[in-house]
Z-matrix of the N, CA and C atoms (Angstrom, degrees):
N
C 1 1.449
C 2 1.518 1 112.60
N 3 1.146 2 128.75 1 -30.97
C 4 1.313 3 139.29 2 179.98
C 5 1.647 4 128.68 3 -126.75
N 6 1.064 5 124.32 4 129.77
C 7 1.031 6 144.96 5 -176.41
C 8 1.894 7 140.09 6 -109.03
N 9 0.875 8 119.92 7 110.75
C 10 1.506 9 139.18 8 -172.95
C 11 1.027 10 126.90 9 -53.52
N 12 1.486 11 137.28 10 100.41
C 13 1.709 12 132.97 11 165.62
C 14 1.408 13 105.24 12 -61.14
N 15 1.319 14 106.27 13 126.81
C 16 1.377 15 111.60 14 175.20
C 17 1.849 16 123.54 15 -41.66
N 18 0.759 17 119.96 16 86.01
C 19 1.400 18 134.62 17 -169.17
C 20 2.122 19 107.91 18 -26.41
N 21 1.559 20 97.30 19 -49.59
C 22 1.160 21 102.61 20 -153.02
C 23 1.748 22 101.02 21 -75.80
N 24 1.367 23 114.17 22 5.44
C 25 1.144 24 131.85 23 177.55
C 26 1.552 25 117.76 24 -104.96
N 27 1.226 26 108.56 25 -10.21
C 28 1.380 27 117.19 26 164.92
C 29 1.376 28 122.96 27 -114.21
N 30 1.267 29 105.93 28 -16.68
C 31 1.683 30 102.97 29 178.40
C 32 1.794 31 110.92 30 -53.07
N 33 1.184 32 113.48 31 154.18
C 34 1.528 33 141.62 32 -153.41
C 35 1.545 34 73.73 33 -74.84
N 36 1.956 35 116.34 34 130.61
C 37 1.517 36 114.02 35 -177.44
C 38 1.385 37 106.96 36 -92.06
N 39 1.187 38 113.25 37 6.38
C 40 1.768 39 108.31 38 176.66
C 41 1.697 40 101.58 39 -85.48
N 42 1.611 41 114.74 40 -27.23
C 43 1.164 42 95.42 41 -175.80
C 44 1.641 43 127.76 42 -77.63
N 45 1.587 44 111.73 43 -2.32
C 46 1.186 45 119.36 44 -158.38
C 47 1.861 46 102.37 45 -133.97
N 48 1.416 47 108.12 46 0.34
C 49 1.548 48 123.86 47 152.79
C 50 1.444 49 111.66 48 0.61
N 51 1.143 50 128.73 49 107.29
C 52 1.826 51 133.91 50 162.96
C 53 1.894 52 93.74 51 63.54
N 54 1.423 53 108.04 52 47.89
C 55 1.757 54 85.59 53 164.69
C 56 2.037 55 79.49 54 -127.28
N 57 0.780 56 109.79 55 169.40
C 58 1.563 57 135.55 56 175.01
C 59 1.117 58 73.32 57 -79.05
N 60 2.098 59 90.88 58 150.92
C 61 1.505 60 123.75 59 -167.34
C 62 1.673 61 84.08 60 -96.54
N 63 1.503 62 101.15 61 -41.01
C 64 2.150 63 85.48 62 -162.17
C 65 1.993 64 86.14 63 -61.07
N 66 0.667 65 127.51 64 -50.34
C 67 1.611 66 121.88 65 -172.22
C 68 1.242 67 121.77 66 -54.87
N 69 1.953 68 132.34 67 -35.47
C 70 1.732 69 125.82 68 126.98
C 71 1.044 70 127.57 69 -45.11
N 72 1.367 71 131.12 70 -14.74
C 73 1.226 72 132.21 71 144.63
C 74 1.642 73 145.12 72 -60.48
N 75 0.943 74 98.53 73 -68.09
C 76 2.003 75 113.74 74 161.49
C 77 1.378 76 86.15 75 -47.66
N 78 0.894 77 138.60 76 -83.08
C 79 1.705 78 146.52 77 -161.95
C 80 1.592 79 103.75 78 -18.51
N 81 1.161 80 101.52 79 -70.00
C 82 1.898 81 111.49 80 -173.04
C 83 1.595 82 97.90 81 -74.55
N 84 1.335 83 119.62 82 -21.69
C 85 1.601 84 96.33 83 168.50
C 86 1.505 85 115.78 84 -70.05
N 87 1.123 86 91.19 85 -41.24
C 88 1.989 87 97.44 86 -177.27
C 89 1.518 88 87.68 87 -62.33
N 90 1.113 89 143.54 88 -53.06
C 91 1.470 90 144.51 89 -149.80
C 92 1.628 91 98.18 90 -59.88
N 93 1.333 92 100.72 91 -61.13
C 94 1.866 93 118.68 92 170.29
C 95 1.525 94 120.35 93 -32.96
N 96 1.687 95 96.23 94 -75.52
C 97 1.360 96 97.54 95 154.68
C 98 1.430 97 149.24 96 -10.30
N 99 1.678 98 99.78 97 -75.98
C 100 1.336 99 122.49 98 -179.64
C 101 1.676 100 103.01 99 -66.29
N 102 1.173 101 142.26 100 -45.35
C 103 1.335 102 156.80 101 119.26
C 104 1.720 103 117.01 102 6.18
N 105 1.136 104 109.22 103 -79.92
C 106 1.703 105 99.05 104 -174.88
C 107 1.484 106 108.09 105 -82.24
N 108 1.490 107 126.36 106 8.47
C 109 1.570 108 110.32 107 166.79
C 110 1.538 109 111.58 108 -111.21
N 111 1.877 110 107.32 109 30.80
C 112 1.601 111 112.57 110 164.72
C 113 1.334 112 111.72 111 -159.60
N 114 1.481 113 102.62 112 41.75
C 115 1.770 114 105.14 113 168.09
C 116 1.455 115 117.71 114 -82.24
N 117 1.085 116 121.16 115 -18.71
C 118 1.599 117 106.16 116 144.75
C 119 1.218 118 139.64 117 -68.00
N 120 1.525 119 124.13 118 -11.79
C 121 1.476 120 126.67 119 109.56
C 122 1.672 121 139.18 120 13.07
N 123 1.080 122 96.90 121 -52.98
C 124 1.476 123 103.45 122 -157.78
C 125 2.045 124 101.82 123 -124.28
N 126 1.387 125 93.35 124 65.70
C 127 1.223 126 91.64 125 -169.16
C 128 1.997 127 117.01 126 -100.75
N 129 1.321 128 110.01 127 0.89
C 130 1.228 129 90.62 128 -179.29
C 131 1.999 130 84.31 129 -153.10
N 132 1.159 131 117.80 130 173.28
C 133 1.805 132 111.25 131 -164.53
C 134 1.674 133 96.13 132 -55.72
N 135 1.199 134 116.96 133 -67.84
C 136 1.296 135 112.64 134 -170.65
C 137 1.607 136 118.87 135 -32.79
N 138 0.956 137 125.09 136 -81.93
C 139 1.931 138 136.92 137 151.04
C 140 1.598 139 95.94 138 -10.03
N 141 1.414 140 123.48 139 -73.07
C 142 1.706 141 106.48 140 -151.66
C 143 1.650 142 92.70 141 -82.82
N 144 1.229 143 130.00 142 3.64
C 145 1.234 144 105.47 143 176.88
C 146 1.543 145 105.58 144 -106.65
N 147 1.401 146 113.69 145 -1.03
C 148 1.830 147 115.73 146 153.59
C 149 1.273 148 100.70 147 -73.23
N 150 1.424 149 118.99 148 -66.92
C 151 1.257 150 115.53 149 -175.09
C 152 1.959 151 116.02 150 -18.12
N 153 1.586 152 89.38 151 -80.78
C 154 1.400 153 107.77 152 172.36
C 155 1.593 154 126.74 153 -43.97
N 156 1.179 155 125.16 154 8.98
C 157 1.357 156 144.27 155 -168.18
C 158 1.417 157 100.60 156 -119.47
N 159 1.261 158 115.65 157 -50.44
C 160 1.422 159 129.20 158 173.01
C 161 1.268 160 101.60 159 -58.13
N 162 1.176 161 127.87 160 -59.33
C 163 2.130 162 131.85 161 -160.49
C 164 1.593 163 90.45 162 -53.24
N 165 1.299 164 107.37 163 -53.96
C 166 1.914 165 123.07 164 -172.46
C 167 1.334 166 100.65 165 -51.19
N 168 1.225 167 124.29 166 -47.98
C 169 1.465 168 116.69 167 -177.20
C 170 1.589 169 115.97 168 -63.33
N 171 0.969 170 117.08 169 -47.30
C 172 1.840 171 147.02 170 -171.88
C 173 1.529 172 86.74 171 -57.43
N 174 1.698 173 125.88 172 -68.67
C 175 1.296 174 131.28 173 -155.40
C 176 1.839 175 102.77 174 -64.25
N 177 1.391 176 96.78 175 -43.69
C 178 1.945 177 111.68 176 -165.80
C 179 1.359 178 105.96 177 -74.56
N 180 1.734 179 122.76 178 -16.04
C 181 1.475 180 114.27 179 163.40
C 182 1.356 181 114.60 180 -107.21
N 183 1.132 182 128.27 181 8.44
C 184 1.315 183 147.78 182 163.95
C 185 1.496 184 100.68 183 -70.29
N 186 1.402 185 117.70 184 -56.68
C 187 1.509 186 122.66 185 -169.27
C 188 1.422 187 105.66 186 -86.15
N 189 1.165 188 120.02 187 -27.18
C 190 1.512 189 134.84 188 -160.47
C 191 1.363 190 116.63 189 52.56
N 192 1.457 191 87.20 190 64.23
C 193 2.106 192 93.70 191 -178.12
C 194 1.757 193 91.83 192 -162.91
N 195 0.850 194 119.26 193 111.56
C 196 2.100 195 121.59 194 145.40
C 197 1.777 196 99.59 195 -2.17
N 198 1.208 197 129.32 196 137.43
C 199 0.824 198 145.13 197 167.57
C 200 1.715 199 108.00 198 -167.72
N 201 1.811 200 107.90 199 120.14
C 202 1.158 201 112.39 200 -167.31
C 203 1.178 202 109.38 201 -68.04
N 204 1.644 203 109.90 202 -165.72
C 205 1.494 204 119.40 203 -174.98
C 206 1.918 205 95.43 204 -83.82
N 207 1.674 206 96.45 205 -44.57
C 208 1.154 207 95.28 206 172.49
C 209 1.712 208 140.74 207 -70.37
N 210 1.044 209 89.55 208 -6.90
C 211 1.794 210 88.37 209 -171.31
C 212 1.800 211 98.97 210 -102.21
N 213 1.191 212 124.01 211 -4.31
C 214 1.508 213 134.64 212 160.72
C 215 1.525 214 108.19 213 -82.74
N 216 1.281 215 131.56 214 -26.77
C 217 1.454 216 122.90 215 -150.78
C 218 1.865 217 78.08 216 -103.37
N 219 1.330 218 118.79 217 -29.40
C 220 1.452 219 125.36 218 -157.08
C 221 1.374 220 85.54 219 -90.23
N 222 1.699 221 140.49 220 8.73
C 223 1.295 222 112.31 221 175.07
C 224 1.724 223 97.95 222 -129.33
N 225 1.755 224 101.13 223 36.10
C 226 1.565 225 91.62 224 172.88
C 227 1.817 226 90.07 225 -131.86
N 228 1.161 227 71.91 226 152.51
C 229 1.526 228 98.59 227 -176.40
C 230 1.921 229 110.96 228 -148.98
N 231 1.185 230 102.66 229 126.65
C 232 1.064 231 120.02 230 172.23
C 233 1.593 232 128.95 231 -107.11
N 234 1.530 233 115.92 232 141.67
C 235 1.078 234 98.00 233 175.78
C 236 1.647 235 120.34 234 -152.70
N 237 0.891 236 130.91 235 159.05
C 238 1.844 237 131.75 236 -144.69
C 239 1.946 238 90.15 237 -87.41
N 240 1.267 239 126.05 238 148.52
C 241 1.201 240 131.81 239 166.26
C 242 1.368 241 98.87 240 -69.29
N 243 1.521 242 104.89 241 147.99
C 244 1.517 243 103.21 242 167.94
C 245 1.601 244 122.00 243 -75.24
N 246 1.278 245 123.26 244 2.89
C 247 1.548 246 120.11 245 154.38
C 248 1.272 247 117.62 246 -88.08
N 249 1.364 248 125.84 247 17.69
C 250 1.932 249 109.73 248 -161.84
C 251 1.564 250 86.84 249 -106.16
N 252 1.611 251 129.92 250 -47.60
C 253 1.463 252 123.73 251 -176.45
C 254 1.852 253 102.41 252 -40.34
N 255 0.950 254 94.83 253 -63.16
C 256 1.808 255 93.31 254 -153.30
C 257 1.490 256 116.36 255 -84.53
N 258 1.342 257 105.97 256 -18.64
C 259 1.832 258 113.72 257 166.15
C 260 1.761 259 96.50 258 -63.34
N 261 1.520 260 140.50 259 -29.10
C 262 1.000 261 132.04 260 -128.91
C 263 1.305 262 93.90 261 -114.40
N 264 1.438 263 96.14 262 -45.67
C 265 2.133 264 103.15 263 156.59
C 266 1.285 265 121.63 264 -60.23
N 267 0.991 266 124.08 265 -33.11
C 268 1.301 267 137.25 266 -174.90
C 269 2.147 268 106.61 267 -65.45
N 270 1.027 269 91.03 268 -67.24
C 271 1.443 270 123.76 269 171.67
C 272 1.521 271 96.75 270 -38.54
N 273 1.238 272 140.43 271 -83.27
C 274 1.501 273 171.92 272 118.14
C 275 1.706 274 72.63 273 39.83
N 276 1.622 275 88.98 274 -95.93
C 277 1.644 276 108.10 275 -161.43
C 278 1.562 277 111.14 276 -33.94
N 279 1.071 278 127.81 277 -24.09
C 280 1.550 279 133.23 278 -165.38
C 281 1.446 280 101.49 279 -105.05
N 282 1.493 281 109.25 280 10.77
C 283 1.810 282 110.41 281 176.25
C 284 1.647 283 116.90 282 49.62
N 285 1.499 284 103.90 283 37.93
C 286 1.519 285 100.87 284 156.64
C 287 1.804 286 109.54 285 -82.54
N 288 1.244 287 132.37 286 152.72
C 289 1.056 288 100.81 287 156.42
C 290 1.779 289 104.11 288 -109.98
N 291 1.488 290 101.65 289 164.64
C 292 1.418 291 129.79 290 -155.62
C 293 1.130 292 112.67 291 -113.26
N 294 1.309 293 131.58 292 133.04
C 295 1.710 294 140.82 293 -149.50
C 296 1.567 295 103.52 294 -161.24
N 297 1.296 296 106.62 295 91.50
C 298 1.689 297 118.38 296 168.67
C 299 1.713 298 110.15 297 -56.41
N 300 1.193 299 127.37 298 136.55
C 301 1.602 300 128.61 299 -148.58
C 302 1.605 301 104.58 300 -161.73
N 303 2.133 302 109.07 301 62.78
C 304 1.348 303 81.01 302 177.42
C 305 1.993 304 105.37 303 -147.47
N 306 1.133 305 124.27 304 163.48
C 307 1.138 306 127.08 305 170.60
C 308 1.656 307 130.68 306 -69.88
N 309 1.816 308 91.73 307 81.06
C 310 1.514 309 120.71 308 174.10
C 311 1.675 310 117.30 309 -133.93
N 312 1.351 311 101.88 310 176.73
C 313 1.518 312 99.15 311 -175.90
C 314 1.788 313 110.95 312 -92.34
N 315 1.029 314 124.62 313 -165.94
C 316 1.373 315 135.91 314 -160.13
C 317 1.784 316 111.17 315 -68.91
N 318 1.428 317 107.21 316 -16.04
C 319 1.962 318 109.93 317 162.93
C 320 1.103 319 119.23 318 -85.61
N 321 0.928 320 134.39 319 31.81
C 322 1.206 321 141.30 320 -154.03
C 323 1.895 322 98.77 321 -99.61
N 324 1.217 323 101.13 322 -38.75
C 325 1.710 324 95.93 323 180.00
C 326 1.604 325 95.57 324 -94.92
N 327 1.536 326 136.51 325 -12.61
C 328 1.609 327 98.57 326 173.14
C 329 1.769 328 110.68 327 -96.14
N 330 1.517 329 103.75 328 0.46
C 331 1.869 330 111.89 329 176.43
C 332 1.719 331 90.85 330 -59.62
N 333 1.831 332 119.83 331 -54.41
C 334 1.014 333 109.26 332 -141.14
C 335 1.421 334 90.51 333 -98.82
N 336 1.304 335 135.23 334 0.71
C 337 1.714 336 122.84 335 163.78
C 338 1.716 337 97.68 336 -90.51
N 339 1.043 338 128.48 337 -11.98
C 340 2.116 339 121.52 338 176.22
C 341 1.366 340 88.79 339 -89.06
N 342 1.390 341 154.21 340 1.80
C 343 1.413 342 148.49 341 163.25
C 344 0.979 343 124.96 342 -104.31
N 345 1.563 344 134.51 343 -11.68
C 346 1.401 345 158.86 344 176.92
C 347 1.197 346 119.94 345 95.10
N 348 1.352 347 127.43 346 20.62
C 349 1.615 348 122.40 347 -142.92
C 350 1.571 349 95.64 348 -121.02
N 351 1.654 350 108.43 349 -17.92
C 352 1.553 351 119.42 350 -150.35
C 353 1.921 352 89.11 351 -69.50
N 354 1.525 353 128.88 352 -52.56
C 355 1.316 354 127.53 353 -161.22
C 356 1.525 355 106.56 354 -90.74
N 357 1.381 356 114.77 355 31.88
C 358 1.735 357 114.02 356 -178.18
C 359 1.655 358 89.36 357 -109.33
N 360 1.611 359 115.77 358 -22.60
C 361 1.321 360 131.81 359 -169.49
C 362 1.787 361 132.60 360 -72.67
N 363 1.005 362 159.14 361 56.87
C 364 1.203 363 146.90 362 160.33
C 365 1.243 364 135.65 363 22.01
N 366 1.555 365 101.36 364 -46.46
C 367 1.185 366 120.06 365 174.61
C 368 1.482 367 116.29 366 -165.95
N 369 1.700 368 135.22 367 164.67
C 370 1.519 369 125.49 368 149.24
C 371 1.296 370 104.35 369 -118.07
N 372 1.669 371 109.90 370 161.05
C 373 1.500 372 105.53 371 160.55
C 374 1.159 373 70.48 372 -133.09
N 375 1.919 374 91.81 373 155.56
C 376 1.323 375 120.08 374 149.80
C 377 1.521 376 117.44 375 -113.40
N 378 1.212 377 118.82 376 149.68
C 379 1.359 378 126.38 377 165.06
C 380 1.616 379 112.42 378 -29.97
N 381 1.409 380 122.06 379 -43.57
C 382 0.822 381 115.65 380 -165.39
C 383 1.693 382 124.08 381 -119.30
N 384 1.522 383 107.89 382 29.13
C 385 1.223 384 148.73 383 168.06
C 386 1.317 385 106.06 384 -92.23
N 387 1.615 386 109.96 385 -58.68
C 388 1.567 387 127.95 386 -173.28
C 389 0.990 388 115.50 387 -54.81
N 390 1.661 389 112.41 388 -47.49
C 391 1.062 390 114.85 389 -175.31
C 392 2.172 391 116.97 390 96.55
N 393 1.611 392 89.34 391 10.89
C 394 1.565 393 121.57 392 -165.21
C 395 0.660 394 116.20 393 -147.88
N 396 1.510 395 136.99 394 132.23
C 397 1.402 396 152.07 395 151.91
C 398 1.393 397 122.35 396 -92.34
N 399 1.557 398 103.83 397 126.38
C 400 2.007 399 114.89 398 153.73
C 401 1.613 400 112.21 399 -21.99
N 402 1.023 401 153.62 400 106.05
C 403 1.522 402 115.19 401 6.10
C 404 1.341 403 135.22 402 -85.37
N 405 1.820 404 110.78 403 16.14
C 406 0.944 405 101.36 404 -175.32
C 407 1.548 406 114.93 405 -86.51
N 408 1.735 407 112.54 406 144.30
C 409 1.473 408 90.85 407 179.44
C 410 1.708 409 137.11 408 -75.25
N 411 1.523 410 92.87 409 -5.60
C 412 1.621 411 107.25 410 174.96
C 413 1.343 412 124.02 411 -33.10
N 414 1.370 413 95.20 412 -40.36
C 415 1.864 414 104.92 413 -157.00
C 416 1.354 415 102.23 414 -93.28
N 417 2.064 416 128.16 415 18.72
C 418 1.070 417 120.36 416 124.39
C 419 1.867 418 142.15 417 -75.65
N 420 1.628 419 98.93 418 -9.55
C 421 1.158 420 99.54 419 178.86
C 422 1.823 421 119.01 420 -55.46
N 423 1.517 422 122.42 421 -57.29
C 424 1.061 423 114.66 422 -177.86
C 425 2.202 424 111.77 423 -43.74
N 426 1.478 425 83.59 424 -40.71
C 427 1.693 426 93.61 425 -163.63
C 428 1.844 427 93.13 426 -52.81
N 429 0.718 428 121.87 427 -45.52
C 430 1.713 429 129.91 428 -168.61
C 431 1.425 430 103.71 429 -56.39
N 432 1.787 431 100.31 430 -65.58
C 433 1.708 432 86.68 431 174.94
C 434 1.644 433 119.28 432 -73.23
N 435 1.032 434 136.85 433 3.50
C 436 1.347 435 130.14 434 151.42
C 437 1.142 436 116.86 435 -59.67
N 438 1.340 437 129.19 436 -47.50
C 439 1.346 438 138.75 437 -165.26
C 440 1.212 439 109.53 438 -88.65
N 441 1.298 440 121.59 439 1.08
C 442 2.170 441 126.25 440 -177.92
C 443 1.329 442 93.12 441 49.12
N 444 1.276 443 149.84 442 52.04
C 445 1.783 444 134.20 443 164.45
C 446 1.746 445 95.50 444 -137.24
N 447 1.218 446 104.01 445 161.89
C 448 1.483 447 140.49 446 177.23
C 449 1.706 448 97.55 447 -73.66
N 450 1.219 449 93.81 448 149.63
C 451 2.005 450 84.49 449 179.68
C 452 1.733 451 106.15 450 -64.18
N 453 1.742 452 116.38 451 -42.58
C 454 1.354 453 121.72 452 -164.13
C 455 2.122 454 105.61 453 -54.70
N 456 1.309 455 84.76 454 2.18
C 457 1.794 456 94.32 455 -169.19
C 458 1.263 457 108.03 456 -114.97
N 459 1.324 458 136.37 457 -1.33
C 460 1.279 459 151.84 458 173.77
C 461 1.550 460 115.78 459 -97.73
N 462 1.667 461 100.78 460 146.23
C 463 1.734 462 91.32 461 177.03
C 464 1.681 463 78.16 462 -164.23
N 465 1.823 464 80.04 463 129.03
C 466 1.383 465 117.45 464 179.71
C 467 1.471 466 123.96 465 -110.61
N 468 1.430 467 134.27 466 129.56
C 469 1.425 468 127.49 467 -138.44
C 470 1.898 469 97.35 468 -140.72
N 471 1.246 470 130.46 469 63.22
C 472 1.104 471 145.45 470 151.96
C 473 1.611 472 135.17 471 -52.84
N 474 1.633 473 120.17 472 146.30
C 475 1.102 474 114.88 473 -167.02
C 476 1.575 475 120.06 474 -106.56
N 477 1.332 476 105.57 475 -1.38
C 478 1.085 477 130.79 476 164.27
C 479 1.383 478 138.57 477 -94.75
N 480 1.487 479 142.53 478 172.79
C 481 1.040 480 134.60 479 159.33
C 482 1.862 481 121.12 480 -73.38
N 483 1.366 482 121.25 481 -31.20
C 484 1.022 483 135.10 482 -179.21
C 485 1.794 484 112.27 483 -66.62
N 486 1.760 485 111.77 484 -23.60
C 487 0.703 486 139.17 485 -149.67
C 488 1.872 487 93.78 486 -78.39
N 489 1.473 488 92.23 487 -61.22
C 490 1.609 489 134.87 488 168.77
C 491 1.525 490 95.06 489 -28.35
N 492 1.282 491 97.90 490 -78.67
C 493 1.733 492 120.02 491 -149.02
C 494 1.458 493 114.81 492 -66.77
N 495 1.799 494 103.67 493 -27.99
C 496 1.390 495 102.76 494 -176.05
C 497 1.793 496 94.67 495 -93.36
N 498 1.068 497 137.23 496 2.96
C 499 1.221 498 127.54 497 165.26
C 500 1.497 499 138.04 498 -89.01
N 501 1.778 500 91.86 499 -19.60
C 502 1.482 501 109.15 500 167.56
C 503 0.832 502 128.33 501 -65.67
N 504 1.355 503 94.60 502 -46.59
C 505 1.604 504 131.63 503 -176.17
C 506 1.881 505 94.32 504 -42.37
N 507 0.983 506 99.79 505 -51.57
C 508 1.964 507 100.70 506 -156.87
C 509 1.204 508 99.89 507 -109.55
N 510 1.355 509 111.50 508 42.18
C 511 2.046 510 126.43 509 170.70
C 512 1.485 511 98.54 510 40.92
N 513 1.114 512 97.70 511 55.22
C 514 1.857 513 96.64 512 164.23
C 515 2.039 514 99.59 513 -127.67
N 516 1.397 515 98.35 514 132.20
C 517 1.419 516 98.78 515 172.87
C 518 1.482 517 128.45 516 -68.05
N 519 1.116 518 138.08 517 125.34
C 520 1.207 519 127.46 518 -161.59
C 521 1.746 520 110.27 519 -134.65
N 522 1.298 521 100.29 520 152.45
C 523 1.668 522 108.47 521 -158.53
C 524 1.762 523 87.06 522 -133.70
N 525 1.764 524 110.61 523 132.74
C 526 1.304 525 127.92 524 -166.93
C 527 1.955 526 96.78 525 -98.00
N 528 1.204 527 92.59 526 111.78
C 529 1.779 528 85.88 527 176.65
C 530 1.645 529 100.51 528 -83.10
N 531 1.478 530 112.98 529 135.30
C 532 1.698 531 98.97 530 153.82
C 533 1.768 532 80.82 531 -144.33
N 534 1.612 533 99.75 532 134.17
C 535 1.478 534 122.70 533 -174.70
C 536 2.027 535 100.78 534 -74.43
N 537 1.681 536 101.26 535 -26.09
C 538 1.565 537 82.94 536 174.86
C 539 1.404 538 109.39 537 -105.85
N 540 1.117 539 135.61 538 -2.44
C 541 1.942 540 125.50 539 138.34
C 542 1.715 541 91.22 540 132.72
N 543 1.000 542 104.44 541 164.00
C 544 1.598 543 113.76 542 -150.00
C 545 1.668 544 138.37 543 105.88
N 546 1.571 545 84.12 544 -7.21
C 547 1.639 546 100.57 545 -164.54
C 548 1.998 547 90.74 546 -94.93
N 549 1.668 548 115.47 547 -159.15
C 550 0.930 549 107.12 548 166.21
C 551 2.043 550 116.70 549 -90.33
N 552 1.322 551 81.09 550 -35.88
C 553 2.046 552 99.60 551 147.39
C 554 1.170 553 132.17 552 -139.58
N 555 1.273 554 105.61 553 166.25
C 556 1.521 555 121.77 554 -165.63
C 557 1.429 556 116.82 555 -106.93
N 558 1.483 557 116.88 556 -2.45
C 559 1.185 558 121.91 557 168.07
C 560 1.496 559 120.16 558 -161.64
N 561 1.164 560 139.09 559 123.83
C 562 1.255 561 139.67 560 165.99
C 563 1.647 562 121.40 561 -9.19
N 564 1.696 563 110.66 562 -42.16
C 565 1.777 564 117.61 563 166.27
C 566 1.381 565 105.67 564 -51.61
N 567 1.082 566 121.61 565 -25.35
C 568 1.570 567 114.73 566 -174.88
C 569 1.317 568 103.42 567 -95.80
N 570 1.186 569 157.79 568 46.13
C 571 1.538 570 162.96 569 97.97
C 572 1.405 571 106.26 570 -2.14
N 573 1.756 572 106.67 571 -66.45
C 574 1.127 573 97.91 572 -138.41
C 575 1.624 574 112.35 573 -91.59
N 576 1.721 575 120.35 574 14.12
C 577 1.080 576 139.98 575 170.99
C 578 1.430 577 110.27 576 -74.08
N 579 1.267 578 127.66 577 -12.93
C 580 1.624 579 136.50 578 -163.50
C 581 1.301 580 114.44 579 -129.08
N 582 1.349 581 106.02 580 11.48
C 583 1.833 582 122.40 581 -168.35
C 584 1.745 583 113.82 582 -97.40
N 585 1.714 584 101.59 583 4.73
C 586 1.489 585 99.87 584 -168.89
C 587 1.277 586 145.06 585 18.35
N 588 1.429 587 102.92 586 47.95
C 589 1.617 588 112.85 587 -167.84
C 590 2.188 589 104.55 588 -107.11
């Protein structure tokens, strides 16, 4: 549903002054990296703001320069695909209910209510709410009982493979988004072709 400005292109340029761009670059990948394999980590303020202390460290020896907690968090920006608002109303309106299902830390529901997406929703889990990570299939259990359905009644629509695997995994049907084609869809409008209604 959401999508990333390249960070290392927005970070504040005084903080990254005379270093090579490919080298602010690699930096926030390693930063990323080190980041999405411990967002269950960061499950309540205290935790994601170690967490987030940690990414700062990872990114600032990556660059080999101090770089705060804040001037990293101030160079991400997120932002909603232009199909996720109105597939989500759409969805809504047709009385599915809707269950955000993904591997992040504990902001995860005020990122997606400061983007508009948070009150189209039923519910979020995060990985690190759950207490589970993609591929594991656990971290559909909460999503299920949010949603009052049986997994064989659920259908989960991921952009990943992990996405896939942890949904199979827990008899939930699952549909591979890739926006440049190869996936099982290419855009969120196509939901409602796989909804057997």
């Amino acid at each position: 549903m959401l999508w990333l400005e390249a960070p290392w292109e927005r970070i504040d340029p005084e903080a990254v002054r005379g270093i090579a761009p490919d080298r602010v670059r690699d930096a926030f990948i390693a930063e990323m990296t080190y980041y999405m394999a411990r967002t269950d980590e960061g499950s309540d303020p205290d935790s994601l703001a170690d967490l987030r202390a940690r990414c700062a460290g990872v990114l600032s020896r990556e660059i080999g320069r101090e770089v705060s907690v804040e001037t990293m968090m101030d160079a991400l920006r997120f932002h909603p695909y232009d199909d996720a608002l109105p597939v989500l109303q759409s969805l809504r309106k047709a009385g599915i209910r809707l269950v955000c299902v993904s591997n992040w830390d504990c902001s995860l529901p005020s990122v997606l209510a400061r983007l508009g997406l948070g009150e189209e929703l039923d519910g979020i889990v995060s990985s690190a709410t759950a207490g589970a990570r993609k591929p594991d299939p656990a971290i559909f259990a909460p999503a299920l009982e949010i949603a009052g359905c049986d997994a064989s009644e659920a259908l989960h629509v991921g952009d990943s493979g992990d996405d896939v695997t942890a949904a199979r995994g827990a008899g939930i049907k699952a549909l591979r988004l890739d926006r440049g084609g190869g996936g099982d869809i290419s855009s969120l409008a196509e939901i409602s072709e796989h909804l057997g209604r």
